[in-house]
RODO-2510 file (C-alpha; in nm, 4 decimals, decimal comma):
residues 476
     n   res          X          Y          Z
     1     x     4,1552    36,0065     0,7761
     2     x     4,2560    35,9354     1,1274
     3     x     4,3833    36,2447     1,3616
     4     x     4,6687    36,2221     1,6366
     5     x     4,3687    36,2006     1,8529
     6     x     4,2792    35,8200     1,7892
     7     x     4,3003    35,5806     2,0732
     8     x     4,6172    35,4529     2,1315
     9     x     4,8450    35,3688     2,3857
    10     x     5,1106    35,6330     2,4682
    11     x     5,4467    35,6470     2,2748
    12     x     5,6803    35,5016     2,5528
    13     x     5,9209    35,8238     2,7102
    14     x     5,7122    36,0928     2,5992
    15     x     5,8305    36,4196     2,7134
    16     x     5,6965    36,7181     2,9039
    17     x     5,7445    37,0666     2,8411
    18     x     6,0701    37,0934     2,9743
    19     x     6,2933    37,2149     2,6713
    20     x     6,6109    37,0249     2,6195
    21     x     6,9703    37,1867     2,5773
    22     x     7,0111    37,2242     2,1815
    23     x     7,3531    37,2103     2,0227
    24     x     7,4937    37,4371     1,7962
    25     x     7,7968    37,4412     1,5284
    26     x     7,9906    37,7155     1,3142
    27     x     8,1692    37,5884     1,0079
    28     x     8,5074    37,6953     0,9919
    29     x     8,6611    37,7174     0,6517
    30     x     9,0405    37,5418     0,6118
    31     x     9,2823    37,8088     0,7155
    32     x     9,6872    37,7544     0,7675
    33     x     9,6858    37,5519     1,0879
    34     x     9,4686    37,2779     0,8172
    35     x     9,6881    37,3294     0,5568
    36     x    10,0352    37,2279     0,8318
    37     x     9,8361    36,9947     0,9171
    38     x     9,8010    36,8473     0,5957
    39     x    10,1081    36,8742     0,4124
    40     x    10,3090    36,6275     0,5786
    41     x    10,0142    36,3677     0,5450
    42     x    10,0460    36,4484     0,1685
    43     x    10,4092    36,3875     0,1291
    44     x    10,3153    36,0695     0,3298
    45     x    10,0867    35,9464     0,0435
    46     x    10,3154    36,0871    -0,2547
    47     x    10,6159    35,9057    -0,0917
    48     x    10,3950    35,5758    -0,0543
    49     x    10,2200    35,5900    -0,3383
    50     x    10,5772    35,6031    -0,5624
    51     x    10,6924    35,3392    -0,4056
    52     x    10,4096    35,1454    -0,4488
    53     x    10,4446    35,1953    -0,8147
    54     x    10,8451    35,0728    -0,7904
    55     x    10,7324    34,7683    -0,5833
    56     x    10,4038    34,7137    -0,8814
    57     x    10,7190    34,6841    -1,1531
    58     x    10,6310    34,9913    -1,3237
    59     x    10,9392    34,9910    -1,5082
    60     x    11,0168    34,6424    -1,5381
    61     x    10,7363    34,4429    -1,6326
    62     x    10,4793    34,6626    -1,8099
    63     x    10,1867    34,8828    -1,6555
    64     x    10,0057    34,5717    -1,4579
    65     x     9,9712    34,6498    -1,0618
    66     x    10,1301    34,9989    -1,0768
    67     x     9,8713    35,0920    -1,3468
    68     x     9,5874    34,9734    -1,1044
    69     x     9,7159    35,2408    -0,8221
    70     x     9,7462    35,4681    -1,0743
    71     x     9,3707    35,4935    -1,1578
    72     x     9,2745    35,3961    -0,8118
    73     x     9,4653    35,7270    -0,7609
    74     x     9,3019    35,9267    -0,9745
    75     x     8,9283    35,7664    -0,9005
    76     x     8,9873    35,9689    -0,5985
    77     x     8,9621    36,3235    -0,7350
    78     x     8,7359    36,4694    -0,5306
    79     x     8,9651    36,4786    -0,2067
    80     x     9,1912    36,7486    -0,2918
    81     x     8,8751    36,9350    -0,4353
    82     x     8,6738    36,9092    -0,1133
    83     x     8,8677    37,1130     0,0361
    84     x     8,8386    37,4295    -0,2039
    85     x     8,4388    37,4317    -0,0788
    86     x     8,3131    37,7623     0,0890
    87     x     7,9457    37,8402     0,2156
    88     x     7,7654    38,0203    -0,0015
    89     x     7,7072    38,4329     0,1554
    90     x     7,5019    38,6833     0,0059
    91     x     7,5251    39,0463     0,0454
    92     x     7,2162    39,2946     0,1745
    93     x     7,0139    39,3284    -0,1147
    94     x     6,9589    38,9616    -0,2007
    95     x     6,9242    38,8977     0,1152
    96     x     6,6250    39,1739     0,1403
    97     x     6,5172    39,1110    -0,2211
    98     x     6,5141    38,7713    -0,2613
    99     x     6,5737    38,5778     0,0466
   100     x     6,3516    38,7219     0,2759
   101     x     6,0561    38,7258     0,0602
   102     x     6,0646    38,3286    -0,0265
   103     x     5,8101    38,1505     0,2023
   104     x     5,9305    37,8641     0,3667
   105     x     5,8063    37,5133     0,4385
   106     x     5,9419    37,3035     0,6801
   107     x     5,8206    36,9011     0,6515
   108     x     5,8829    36,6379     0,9253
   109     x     5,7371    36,3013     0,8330
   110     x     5,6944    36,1129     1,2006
   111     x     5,7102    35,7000     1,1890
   112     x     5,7582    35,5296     1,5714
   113     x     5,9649    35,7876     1,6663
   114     x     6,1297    35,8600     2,0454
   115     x     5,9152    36,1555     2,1826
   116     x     6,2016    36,3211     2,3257
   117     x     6,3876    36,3434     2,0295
   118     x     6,0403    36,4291     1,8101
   119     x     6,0091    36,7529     2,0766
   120     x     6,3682    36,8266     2,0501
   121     x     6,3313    36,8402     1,6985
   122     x     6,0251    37,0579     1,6658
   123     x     6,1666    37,3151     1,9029
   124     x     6,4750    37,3318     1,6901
   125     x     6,2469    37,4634     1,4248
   126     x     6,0517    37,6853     1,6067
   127     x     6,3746    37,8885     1,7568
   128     x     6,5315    37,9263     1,4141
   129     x     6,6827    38,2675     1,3540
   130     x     6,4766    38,3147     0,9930
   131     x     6,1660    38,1180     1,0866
   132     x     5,9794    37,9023     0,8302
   133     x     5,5817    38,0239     0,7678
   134     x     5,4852    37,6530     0,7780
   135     x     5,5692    37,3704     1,0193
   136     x     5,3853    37,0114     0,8569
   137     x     5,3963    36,7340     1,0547
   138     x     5,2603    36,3694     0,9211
   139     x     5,2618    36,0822     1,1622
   140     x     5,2614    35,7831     0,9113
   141     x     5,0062    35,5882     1,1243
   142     x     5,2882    35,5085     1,3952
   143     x     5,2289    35,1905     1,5432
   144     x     5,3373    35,0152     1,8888
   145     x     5,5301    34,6517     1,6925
   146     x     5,4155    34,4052     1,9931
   147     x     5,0371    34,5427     2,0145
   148     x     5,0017    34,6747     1,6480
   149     x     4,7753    34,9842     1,8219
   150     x     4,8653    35,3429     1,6847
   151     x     5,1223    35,5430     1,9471
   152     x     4,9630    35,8541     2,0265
   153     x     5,2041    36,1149     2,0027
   154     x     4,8937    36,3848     2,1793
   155     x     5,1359    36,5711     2,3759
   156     x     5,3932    36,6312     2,1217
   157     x     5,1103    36,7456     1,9139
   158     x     4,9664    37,0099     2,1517
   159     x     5,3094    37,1111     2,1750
   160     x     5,4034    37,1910     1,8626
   161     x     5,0571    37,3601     1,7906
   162     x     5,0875    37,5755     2,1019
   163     x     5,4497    37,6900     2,0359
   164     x     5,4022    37,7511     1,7114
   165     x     5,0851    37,9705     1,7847
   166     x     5,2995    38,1891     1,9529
   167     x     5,5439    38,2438     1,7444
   168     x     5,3182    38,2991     1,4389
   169     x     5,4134    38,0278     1,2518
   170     x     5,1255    37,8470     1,1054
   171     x     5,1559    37,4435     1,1647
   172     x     4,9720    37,1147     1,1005
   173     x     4,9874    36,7584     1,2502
   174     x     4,8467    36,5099     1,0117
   175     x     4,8394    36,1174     1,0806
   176     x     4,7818    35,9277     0,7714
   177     x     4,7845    35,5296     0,7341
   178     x     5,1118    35,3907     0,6919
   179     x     5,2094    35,4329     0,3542
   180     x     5,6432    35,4960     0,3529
   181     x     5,8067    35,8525     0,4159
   182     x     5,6929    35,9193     0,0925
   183     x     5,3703    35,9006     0,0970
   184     x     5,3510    36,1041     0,4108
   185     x     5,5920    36,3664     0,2579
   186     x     5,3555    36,4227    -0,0673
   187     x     5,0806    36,4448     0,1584
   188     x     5,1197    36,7995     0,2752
   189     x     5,3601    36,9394     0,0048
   190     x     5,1988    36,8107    -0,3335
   191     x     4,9483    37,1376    -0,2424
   192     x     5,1688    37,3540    -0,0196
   193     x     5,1830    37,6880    -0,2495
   194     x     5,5883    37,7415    -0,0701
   195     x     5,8228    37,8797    -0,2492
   196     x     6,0967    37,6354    -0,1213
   197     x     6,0251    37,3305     0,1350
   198     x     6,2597    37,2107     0,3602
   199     x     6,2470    36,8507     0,4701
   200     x     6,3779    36,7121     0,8174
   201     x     6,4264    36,3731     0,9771
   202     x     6,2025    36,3469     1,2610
   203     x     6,5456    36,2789     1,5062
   204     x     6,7054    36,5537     1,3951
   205     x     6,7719    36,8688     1,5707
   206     x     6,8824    37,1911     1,4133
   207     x     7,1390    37,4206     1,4496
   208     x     6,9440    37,7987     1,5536
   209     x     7,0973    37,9437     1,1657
   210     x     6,9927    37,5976     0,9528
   211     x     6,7324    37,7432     0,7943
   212     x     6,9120    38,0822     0,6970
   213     x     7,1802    37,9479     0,5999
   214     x     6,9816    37,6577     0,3592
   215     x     6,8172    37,9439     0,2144
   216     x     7,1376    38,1734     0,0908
   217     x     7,2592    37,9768    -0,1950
   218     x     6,8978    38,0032    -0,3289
   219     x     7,0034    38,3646    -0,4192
   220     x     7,1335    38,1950    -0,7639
   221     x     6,7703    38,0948    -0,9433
   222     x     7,0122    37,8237    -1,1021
   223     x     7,0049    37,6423    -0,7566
   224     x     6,7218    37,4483    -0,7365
   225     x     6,8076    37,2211    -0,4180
   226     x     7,1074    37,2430    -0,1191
   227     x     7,2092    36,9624     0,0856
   228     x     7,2730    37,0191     0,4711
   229     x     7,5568    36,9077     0,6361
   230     x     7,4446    36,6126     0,8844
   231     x     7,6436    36,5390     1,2381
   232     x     7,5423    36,2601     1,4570
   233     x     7,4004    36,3813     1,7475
   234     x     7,4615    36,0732     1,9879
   235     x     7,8772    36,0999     1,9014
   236     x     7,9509    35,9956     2,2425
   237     x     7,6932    35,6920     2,3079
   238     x     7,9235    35,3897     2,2334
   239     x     8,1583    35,2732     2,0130
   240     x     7,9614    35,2269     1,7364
   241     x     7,8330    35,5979     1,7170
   242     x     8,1740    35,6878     1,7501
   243     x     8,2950    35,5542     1,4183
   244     x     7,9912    35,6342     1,2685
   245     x     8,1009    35,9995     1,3010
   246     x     8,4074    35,9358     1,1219
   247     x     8,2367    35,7341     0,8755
   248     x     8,0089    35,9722     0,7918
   249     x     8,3089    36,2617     0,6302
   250     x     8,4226    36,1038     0,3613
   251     x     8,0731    36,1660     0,1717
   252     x     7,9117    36,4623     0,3698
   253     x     8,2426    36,6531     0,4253
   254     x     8,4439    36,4555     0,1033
   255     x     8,2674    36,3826    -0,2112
   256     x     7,9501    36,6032    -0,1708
   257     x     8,1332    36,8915    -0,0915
   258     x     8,3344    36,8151    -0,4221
   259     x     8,0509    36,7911    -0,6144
   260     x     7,8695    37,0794    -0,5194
   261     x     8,1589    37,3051    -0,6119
   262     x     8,0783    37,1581    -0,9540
   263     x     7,7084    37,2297    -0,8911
   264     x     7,6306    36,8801    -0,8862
   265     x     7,5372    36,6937    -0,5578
   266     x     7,3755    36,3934    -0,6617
   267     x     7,2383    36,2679    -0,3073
   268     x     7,0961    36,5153    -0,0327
   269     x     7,0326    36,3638     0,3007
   270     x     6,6615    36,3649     0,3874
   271     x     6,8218    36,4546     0,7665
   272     x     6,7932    36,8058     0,6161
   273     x     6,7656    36,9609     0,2336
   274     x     6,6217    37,2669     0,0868
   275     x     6,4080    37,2399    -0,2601
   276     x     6,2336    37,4058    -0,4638
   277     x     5,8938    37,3984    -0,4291
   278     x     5,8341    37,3580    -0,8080
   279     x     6,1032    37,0744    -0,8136
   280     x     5,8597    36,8828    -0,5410
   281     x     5,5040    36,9661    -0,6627
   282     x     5,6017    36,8997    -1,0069
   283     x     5,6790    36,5656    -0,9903
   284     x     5,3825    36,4869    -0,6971
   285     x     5,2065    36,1511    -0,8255
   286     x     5,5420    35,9986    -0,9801
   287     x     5,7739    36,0434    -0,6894
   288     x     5,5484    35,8689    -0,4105
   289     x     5,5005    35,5710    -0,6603
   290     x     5,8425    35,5009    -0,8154
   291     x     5,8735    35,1575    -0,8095
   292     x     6,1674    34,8886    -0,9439
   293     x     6,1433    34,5297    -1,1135
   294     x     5,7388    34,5785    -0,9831
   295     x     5,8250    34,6805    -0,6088
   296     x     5,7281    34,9924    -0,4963
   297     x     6,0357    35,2191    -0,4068
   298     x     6,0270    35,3676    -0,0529
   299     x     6,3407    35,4143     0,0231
   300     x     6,6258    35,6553    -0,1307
   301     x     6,3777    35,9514    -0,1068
   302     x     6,6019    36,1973    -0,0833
   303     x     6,8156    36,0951    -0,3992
   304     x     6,5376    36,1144    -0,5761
   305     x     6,3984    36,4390    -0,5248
   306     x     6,8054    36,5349    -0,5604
   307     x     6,7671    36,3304    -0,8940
   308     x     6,4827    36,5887    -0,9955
   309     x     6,6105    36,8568    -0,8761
   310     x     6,9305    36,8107    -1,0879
   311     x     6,7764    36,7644    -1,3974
   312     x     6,6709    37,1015    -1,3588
   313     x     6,9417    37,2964    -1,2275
   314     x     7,2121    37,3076    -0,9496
   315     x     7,1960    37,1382    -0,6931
   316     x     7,4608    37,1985    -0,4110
   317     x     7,5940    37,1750    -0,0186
   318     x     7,5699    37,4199     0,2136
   319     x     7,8203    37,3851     0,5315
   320     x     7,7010    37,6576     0,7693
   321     x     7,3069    37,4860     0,7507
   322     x     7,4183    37,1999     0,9885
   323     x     7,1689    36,9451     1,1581
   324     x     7,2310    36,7203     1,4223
   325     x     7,0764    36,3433     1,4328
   326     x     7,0719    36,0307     1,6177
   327     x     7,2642    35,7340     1,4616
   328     x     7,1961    35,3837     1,5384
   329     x     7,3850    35,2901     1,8788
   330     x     7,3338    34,9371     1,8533
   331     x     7,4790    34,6774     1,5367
   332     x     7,1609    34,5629     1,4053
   333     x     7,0089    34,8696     1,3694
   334     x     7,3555    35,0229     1,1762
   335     x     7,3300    34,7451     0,9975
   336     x     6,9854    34,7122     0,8505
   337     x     7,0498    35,1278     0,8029
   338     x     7,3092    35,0535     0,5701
   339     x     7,1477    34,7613     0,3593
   340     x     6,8807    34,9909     0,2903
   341     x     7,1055    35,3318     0,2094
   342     x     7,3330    35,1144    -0,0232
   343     x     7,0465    34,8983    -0,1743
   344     x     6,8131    35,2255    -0,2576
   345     x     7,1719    35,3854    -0,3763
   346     x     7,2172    35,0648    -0,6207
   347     x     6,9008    35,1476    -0,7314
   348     x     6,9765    35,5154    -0,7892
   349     x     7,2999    35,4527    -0,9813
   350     x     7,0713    35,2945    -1,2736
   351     x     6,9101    35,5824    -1,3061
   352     x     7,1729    35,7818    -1,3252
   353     x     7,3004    35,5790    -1,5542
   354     x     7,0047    35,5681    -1,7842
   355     x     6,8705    35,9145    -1,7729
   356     x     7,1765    36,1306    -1,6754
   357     x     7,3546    36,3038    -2,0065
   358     x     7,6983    36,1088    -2,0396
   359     x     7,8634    36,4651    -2,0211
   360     x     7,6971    36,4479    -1,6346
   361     x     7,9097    36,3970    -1,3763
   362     x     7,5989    36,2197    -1,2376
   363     x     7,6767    35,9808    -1,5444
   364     x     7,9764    35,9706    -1,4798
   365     x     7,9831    35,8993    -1,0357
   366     x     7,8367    35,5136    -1,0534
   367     x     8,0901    35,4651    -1,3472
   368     x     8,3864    35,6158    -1,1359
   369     x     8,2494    35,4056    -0,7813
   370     x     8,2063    35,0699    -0,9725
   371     x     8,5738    35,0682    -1,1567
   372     x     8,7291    35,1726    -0,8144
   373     x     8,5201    34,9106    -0,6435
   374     x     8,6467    34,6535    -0,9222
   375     x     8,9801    34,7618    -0,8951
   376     x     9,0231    34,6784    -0,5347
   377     x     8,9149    34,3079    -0,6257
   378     x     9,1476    34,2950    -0,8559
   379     x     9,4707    34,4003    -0,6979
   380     x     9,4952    34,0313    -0,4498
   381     x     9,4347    33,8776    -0,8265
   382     x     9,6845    34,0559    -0,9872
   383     x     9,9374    33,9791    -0,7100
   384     x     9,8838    33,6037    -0,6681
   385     x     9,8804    33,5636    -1,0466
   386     x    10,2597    33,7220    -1,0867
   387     x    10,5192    33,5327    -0,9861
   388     x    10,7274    33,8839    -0,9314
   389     x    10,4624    34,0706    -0,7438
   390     x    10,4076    33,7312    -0,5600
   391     x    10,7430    33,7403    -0,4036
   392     x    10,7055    34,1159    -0,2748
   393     x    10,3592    34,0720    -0,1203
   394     x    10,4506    34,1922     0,1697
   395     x    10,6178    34,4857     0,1391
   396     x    10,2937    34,5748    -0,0918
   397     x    10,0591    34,4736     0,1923
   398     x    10,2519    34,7157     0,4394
   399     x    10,2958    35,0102     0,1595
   400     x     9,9503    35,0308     0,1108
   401     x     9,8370    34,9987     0,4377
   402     x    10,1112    35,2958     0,5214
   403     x     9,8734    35,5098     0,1930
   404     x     9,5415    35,3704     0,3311
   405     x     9,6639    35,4882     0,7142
   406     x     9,7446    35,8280     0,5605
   407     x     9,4592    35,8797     0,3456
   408     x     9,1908    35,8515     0,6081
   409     x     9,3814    36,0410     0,8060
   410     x     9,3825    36,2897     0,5294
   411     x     9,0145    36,2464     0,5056
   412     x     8,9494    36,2898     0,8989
   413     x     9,1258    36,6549     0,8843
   414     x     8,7976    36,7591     0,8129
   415     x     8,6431    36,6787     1,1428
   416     x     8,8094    36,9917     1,2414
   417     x     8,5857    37,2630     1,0049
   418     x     8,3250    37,2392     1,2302
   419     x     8,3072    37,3443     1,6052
   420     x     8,0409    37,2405     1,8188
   421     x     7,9236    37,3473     2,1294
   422     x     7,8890    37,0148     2,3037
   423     x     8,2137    36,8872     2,1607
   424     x     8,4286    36,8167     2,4886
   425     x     8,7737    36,9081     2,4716
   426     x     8,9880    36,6443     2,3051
   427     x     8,7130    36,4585     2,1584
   428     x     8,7765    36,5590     1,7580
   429     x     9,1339    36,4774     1,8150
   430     x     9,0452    36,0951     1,9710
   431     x     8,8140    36,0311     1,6681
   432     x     9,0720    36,1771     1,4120
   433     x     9,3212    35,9685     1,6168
   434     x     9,1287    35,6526     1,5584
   435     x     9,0296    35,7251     1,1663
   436     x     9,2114    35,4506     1,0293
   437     x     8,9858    35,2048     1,2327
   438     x     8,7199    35,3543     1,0184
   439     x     8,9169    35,2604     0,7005
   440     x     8,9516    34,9030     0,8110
   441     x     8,6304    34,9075     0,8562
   442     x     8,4962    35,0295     0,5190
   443     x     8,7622    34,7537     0,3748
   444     x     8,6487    34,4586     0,5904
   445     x     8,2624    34,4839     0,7160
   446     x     8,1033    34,7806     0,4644
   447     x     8,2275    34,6549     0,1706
   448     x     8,1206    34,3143     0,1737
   449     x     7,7997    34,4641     0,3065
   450     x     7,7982    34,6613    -0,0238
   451     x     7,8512    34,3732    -0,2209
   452     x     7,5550    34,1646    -0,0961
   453     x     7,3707    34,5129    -0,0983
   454     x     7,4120    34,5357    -0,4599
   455     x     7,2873    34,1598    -0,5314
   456     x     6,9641    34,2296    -0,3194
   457     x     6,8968    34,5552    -0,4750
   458     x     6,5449    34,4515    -0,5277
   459     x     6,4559    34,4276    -0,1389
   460     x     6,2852    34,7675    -0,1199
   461     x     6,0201    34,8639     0,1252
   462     x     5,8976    35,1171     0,3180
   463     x     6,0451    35,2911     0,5951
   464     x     6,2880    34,9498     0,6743
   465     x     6,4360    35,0593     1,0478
   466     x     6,1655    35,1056     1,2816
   467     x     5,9315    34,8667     1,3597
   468     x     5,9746    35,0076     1,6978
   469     x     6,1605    35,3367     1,8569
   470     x     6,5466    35,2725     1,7479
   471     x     6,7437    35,5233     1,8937
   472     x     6,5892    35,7582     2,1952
   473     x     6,7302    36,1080     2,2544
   474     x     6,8391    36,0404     2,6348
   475     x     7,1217    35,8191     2,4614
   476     x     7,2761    36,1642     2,3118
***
């Protein structure tokens, strides 16, 4: 097997010792000021949402359009419970009896990644406040696109083996051929004897508590994996990253937050999660070769080993253990990004589907996303085909844009439970100004994008976004 010592040409920007400035985050739990805050945006969607069902002929002409919102309504119970989600704590004892004890593994699978942000990463580790016992690196045979030579990632290596020697913290840096993050992940862990590994995108940075906070809601031995919360690092790049920060809270802060308060997160981001080890080794051989209609399956990692993890336990969110990470800052990248999330999430819903018990909420989520998704199809249908509804088109058009303007502003509120340190002053309140840009464009550009996702489902592959270095840390 080839080392990180093969000939190569340097990965373009590496970086020098010089540590970088690391951000940090506290979750805040919703208090009174969120609670103001919110109750006028709630009468806001009550008030729209009854008239919508007046202007639908609720009374007049049978269920039809009014019994559409009404489902679409309900489809969307996991906003209100969302907000009911608190980190888990622990007290002294299982702290000192069963926390401290666990030994921890830390994974970071490397493919043509910046250097900078590769360093920043590794040091985020390293100056955690419970350390890991094991840092595992695996450079999946990185490769410069133009040249096809290996980048040499030499100094990042030395690096991490130097700091980590003196923090006494044992740590490996593999390089294996390219295989998929897969692959490279069951590389180290299938025989890592951890109690609980911890896997980490490679341009991620963590907060200095991730780690200790990951670990607390393993003080129930039901939990048996816990989901990170992920913030884009890069927030004020461009445009782009911009909304993808308020994209991102409807599913980290919204509906995974909802489901872990019914212990039942169904997708971890690979960004950061916490798993036990058993959940990981015991499926080693079957994860790294999943495949679908013949094609091996690269992608969705992380909803897989959430899949296994679920079918043997809880598997929850935990706010406080936040991570920072680059986002694509430039359309093709956010868009091949999102082909592959919603194609490998396709993908995932048939399982659910097939091997989830129907009294599952994971049974149950693919059912609840597909009517809501046919739903919204069918309202212009229902419209144009009543001669009554027809005639009032627009004051439906502006009613529910009024509901869809309050509900992601409704959503947004929880850009405010966390506080970060490099958040300038008046920059949550410009992106929760702006939400409903995000909404328009979930309506108009993602869900189109889902659509052809869904047709294409088949188009898996290996690591799908980086045939070169994508994002580079100096853009943060």
């Amino acid at each position: 097997m080839p080392t990180s010592s093969d000939a190569g040409p340097r990965a373009p920007g590496a970086a020098r010792d010089a540590p970088a400035p690391r951000p940090t985050a506290r979750y805040l739990p919703p208090g009174r000021l969120a609670a103001l805050a919110a109750l006028p945006l709630v009468l806001v969607v009550g008030w729209t949402a009854w008239h919508l069902l007046n202007l639908s002929q609720w009374r007049t002409a049978g269920p039809g359009l009014g019994l559409v919102w009404l489902v679409s309504f309900l489809l969307l119970w996991w906003l209100p419970l969302c907000w009911f989600e608190r980190p888990a704590t622990v007290t002294g004892e299982q702290q000192r009896d069963v926390l401290d004890p666990l030994r921890v593994t830390v994974h970071i699978p490397v493919y043509n990644e910046d250097p900078r942000a590769l360093r920043a990463c590794v040091d985020s580790v390293l100056a955690q406040s419970r350390p890991a016992q094991r840092v595992r690196v695996v450079d999946d045979g990185s490769a410069d696109a133009a040249t096809g030579r290996p980048l040499r990632y030499d100094a990042e290596r030395a690096h991490l083996l130097r700091r980590a020697a003196e923090a006494g913290i044992e740590a490996t840096w593999d390089r294996t051929p390219n295989r998929g993050k897969r692959w490279a992940q069951m590389h180290v862990l299938a025989d890592d004897d951890a109690d609980v590994f911890v896997t980490l995108d490679s341009d991620s940075v963590l907060d200095e508590h991730a780690v200790e906070e990951g670990l607390k809601p393993f003080a129930d031995p039901r939990v048996r994996s816990v989901a990170g919360l992920v913030v884009p690092l890069n927030v004020r790049t461009n445009l782009l990253t911009r909304l993808t920060t308020v994209l991102y809270l409807p599913f980290t802060r919204g509906l995974r937050s909802a489901q872990s308060l019914l212990g039942s997160v169904l997708i971890n981001s690979g960004t950061l999660a916490f798993y036990r080890a058993d959940v990981v080794r015991g499926h080693a051989g079957v994860y790294e070769r999943e495949s679908f209609r013949g094609v091996p399956m690269q992608m969705n990692d992380d909803s897989m080993l959430t899949f296994y993890a679920l079918l043997a336990g809880r598997t929850v969110h935990q706010p406080s253990a936040v991570v920072f990470t680059l986002v694509p800052d430039r359309p093709r990248h956010y868009f091949r990004q999102q082909l592959r999330w919603m194609r490998g999430t396709t993908v995932r819903h048939l399982w659910w589907l097939r091997y989830l018990p129907v009294r599952s909420l994971g049974f149950w989520m693919p059912v609840v996303e597909y009517a809501h998704l046919l739903l919204a199809l069918l309202v212009p249908v229902v419209v144009l085909a009543s001669p009554a509804l027809a005639a009032q088109a627009g004051p439906l058009v502006w009613h529910a844009l009024l509901l869809g303007c309050a509900m992601n502003y409704l959503i947004s509120l929880r850009l405010f439970a966390l506080r970060r340190s490099d958040d300038r002053r008046g920059g949550r309140l410009l992106l929760f100004l702006c939400s409903p840009v995000a909404g328009l464009w979930r309506l108009l550009v993602l869900r189109p994008l889902y659509l052809y996702a869904m047709a294409t489902c088949w188009r898996v592959g290996t690591w799908g976004t980086r045939s070169r270095v994508e994002v580079r840390a100096g853009t943060a």
